[in-house]
N, C-alpha and C positions, 0 to 999 in steps of 0.2 A: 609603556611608552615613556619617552624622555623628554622632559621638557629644559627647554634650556634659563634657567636662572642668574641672575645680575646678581651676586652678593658683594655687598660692600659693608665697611666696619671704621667704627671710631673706636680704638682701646687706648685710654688713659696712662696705662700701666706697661712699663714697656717688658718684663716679663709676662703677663698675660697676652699681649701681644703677637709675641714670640710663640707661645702657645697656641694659640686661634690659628696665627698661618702656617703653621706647621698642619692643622688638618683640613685649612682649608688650601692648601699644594696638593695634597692626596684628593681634595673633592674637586678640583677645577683649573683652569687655565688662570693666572693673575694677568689681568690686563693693565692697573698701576698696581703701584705697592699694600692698599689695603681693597682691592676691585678686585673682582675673578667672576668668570664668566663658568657658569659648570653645567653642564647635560646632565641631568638625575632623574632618577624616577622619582614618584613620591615617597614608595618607603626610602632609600638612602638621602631623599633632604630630610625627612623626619631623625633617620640616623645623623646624618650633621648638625640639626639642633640638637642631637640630644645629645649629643659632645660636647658642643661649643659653647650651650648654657647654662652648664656648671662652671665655665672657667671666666664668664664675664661678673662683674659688679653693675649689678642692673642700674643703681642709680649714678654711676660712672659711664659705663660706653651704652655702643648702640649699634647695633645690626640691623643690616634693610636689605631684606631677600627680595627681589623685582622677578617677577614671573614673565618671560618672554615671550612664550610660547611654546608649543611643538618643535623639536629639533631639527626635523626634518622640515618645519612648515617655514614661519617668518622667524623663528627664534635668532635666527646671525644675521639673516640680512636685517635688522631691526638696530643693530648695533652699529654706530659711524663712530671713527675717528680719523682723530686729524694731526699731522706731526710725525714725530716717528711710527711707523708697520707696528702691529701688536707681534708680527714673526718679522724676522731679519730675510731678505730676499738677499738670496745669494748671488756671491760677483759672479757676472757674464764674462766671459772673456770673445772675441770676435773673430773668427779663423774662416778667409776670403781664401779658397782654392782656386 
């Protein structure tokens, strides 16, 4: 089962950085520039710590995995924003026969 997880990240270092979101595009949707919203089971979050925690400096950054829920249950509807779409809605155009 998939639960959908909030990961967000502070890297110091902007080659580690560069790093981290590089597998975290492969784990998930980015919602801002260091945010990604990801559907995982638990072994593949388990396999994205265990990527991503060799390449941080523990007493430098800081990773926060927010457990949302079931992906099918409350895990997206749990998520608001405000401002720009997280996806770009495409132009309508209007054709009156």
């Amino acid at each position: 089962m998939r639960n959908v997880f909030l990961i967000a990240y502070d890297i110091c270092d902007d080659q580690r950085y560069r790093r981290i979101y590089k597998h975290m595009c492969g784990a998930g949707d980015p919602l801002q520039y260091s945010v990604f919203r990801c559907a995982l089971t638990l072994v593949e979050l388990q396999r994205l710590k265990d990527q991503v925690w060799p390449l941080m400096k523990q007493n430098e950054d800081r990773v926060m995995i927010v457990n949302l829920g079931p992906s099918d249950g409350r895990g997206d509807a749990c998520i608001e924003c405000w401002g720009k779409p997280l996806t770009e809605v495409a132009e309508r155009k209007v054709q009156i026969v």
